[in-house]
N, C-alpha and C positions, 0 to 999 in steps of 0.2 A: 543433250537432253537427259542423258543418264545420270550425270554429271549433275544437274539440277533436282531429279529426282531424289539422289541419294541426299544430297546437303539439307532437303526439302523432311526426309523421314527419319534425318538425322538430329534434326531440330524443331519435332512434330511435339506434342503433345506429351506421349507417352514422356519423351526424354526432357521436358522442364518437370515433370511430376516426379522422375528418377532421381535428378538430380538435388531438389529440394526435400525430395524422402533422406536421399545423404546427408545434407544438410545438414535436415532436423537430427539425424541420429548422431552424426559429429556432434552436435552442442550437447545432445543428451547424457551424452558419452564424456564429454567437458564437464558437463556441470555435475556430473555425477564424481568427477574424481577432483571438481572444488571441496565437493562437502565432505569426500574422504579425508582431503588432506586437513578442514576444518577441524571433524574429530579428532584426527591422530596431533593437531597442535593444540589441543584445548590443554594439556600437561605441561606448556609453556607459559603457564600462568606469571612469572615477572615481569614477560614482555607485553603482554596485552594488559594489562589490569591497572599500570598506571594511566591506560592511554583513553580508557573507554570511558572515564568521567567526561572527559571531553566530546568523546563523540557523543555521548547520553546529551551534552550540554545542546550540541549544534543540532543532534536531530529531533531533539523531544523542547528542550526551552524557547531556541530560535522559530521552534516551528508554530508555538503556542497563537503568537496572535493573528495569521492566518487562518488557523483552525476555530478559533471565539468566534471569529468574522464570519465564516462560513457559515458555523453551526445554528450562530444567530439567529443569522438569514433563514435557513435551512427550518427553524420552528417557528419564527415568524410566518415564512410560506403554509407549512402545514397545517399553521391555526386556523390563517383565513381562508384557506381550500378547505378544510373541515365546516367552516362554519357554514362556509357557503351552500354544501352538498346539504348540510344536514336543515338550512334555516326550513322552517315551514315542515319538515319531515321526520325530522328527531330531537330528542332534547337535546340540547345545544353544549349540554355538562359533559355530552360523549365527546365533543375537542378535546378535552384533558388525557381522553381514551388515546383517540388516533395521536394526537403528538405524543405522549408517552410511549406506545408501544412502537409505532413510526420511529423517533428517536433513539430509541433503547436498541431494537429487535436491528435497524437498517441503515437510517441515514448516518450514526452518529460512527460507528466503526465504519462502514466502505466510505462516507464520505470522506473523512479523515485520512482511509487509505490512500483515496484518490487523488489527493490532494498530496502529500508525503511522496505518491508515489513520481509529480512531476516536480516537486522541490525537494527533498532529499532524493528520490534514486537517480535523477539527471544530475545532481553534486558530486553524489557519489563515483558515478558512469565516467564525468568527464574529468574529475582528479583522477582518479587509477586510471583513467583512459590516456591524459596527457603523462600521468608518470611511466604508466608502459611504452608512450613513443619515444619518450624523450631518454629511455634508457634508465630512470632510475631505478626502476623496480630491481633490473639487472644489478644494479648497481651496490643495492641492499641486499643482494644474496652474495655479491662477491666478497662483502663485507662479514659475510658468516651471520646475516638478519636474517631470520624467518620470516621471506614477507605475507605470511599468510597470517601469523600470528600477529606480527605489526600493523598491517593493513587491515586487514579481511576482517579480524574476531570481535575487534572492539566496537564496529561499525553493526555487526551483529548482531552480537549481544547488546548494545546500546536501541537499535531500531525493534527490537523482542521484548527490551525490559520499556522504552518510550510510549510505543503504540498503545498499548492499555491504558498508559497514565492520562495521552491524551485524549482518548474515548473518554472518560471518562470525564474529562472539561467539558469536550464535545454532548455529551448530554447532559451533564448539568446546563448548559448553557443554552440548549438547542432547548431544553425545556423551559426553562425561564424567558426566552423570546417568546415560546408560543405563549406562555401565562400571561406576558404584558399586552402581545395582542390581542388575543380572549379577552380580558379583563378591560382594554381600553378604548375596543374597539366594537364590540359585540352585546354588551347588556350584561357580560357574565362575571359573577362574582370570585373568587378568590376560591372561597368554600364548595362552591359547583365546579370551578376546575380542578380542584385536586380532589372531588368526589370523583370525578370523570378518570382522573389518572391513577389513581387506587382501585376501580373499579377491575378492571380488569390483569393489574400489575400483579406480579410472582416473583419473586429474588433471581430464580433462573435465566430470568429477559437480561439484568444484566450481567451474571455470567458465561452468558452465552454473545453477545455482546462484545466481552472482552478475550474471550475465547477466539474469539473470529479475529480480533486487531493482531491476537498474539501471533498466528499464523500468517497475517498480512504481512507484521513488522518482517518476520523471518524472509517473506517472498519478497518484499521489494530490496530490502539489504546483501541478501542471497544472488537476484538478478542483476542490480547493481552492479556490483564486486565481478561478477566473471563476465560481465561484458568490456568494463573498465579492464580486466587484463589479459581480454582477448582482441582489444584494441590496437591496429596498425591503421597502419597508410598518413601519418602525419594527421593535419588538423581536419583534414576529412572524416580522418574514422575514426578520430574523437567524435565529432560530432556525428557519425551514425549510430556510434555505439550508446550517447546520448537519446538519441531519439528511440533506438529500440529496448533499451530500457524502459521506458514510458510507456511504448506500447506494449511491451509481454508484461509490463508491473498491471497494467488496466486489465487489460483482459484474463493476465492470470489470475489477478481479485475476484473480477466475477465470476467465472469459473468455480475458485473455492468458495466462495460465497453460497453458490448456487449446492456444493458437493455439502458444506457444513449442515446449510439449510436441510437437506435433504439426510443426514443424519441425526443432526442434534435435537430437530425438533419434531 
């Protein structure tokens, strides 16, 4: 019975809450001396700087007609949910309001993060996830590579310099959906909806906006990278280390989303 008791208060409560308090400060502790060793190779500029066109290419170009599609979608929705709320209650020229500012201020950068964060950071996660198992990572330092500056900077700096470009489609486009269905679906003319989206519009909405992607590209490329090469146990822990990419990229989004919000404006 003692014997049961002990194994019983050994494995209570307290000690899973112990145990993933360690956890959490191991990773912190990891990922805190990823981004040291990021700064201390950003002076390696031959080795990264050929390499990052291409990653700009596969995280910001590849990524593009996934994000159209969404955004589309994304201010189509908020037309006809605006028109709806407001028919009979307000002038109906305020749609151009709420998908502008909706667009600009929210959907257009988190959606975009959100999106990035399960097709580029799960890319990212499970390449450097399957090159750390399979030894290559090892492989490129024995070879006198930097693989931080190899791997890690270009993926980067590419996903920091990307994210803004594509916000940026993201509400162009997320706006031009709602216009078309304003305009072809509602009574509303052309001139009542961009009265609507002027009406309350400020140059700040969208640098505040792309403020927010710039720090997302940083989080999902950042999370990415030191899950993919803190990756073991064979094709297993590639693919967990895929999944909790995805999950700390969503949740750490909102989160700053939530801290930006709460500063910037």
């Amino acid at each position: 019975m003692l014997n049961n008791l002990t194994i019983l208060h050994m494995n209570g409560p307290f000690t899973y809450i112990g145990r993933g308090a360690i956890r959490f400060f191991n990773h912190l502790g990891g990922f805190a001396i990823l981004i040291y060793q990021i700064l201390r190779s950003l002076s390696d500029f031959s080795t990264y700087v050929s390499l990052t066109g291409t990653q700009m290419m596969r995280i910001g170009v590849r990524s593009l007609p996934i994000v159209v599609l969404a955004s589309a979608f994304t201010g189509m929705v908020a037309s006809v949910q605006s028109g709806y709320q407001f028919r009979g209650y307000a002038p109906l020229y305020l749609i151009g309001s709420v998908v502008g500012e909706s667009v600009l201020l929210e959907l257009g950068p988190v959606l975009t993060a959100l999106l990035l964060s399960g097709r580029v950071g799960a890319s990212i996660a499970a390449e450097l996830g399957t090159m750390k198992v399979t030894e290559q990572i090892d492989a490129l330092e024995s070879l006198a590579f930097n693989s931080i500056s190899y791997l890690v900077i270009p993926r980067v700096i590419a996903g920091v310099v990307m994210l803004p470009v594509l916000t940026i489609f993201a509400d162009a486009v997320g706006i031009t959906g709602g216009w078309l269905v304003a305009t072809s679906t509602m009574n509303l003319s052309s001139h009542e909806f961009f009265k609507g989206l002027r009406m309350f519009f400020i140059p700040w909405d969208v640098i505040y906006g792309l403020i927010k992607s710039l720090f997302f590209g940083l989080t999902i490329t950042l999370v990415a990278c030191y899950q993919g090469f803190i990756a073991g146990g064979g094709a297993e822990g590639v693919g967990r280390a895929t999944t909790n990419t995805v999950v700390i990229c969503c949740v750490s989004i909102l989160i700053i989303n939530y801290v930006l919000a709460s500063v910037l404006l």
